[in-house]
C-alpha positions in Angstrom: -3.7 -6.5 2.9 -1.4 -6.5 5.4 -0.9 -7.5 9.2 -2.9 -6.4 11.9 -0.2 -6.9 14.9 2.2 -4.9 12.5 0.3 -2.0 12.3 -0.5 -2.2 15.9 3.4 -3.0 16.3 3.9 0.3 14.4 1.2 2.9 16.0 1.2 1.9 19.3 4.9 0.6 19.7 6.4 3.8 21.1 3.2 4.6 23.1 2.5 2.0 25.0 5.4 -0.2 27.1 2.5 -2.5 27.5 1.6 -2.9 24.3 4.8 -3.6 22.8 5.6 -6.0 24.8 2.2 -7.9 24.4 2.4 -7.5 20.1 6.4 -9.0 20.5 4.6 -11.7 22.5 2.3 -12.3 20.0 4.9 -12.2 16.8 7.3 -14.4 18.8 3.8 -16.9 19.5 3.5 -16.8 15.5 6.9 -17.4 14.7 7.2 -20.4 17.5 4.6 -22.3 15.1 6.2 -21.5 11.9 9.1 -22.6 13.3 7.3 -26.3 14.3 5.8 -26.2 10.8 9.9 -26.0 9.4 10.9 -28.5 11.8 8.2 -31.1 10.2 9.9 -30.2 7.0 13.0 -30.7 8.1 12.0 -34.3 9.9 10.7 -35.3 6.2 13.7 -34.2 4.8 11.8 -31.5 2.5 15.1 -28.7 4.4 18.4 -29.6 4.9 18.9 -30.9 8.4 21.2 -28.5 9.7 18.8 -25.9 9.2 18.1 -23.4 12.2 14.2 -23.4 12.5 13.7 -20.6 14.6 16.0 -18.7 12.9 14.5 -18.9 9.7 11.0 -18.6 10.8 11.9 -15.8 12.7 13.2 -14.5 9.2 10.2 -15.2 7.9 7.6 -13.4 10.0 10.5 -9.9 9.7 10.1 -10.8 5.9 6.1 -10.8 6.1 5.8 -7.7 8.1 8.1 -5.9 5.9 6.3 -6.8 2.7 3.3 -5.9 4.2 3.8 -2.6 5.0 4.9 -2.1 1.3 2.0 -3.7 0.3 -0.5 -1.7 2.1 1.4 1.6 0.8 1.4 0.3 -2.6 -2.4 -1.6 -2.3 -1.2 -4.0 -4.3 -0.1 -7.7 -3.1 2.8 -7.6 -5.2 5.6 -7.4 -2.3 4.2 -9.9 -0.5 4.2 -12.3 -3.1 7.5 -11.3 -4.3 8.7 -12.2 -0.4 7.1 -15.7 -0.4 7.9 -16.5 -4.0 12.5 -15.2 -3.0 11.7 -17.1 0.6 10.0 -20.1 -0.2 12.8 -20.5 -3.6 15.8 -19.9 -1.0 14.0 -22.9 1.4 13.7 -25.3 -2.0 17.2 -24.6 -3.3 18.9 -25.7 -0.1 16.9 -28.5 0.0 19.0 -32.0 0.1 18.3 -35.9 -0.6 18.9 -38.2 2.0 22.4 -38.9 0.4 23.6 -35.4 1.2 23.2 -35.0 -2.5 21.7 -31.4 -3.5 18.5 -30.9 -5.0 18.7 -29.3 -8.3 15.7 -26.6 -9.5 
């Protein structure tokens, strides 16, 4: 359970200049192709098409790193579940036809 680059992020963060710079590299990398991955949703019409894509992938990997750590404290994959399951609800409730109509859930 958990992220590698986030415990990485966390140990060696205040360490090594170097280090931090290359895991924030590597985060940003990770968050570029969630961000792609949104904006095919949001081609398809499956996220409102105002929706900031970087911003919410962005959201998404602070979300997952957070949840992770709780995760690994607790050893259980509860929080991360819990984040997908609050995240992945918030994405669907926005979601609009192509009429501008909402989507009910």
């Amino acid at each position: 359970m958990g992220c590698l680059l986030g415990g990485l992020g966390q140990e060696l963060s205040g360490v090594s200049e170097v280090f931090r710079d290359k895991i924030a590299e590597c985060f940003s990398a990770i968050a570029e192709r969630v961000a792609g991955c949104l904006e095919e949703a949001r081609q398809l019409q499956d996220i409102p098409d105002d929706s900031n894509v970087q911003e919410m992938a962005d959201l998404l990997v602070d979300c997952w790193e957070g949840a992770a750590l709780r995760s690994r404290l607790r050893r259980s994959p509860n929080s991360l579940d819990a984040m997908l399951d609050f995240y992945f609800q918030a994405v669907a409730t926005n979601r609009r036809h192509p009429e501008g109509t909402e989507v009910s859930h």
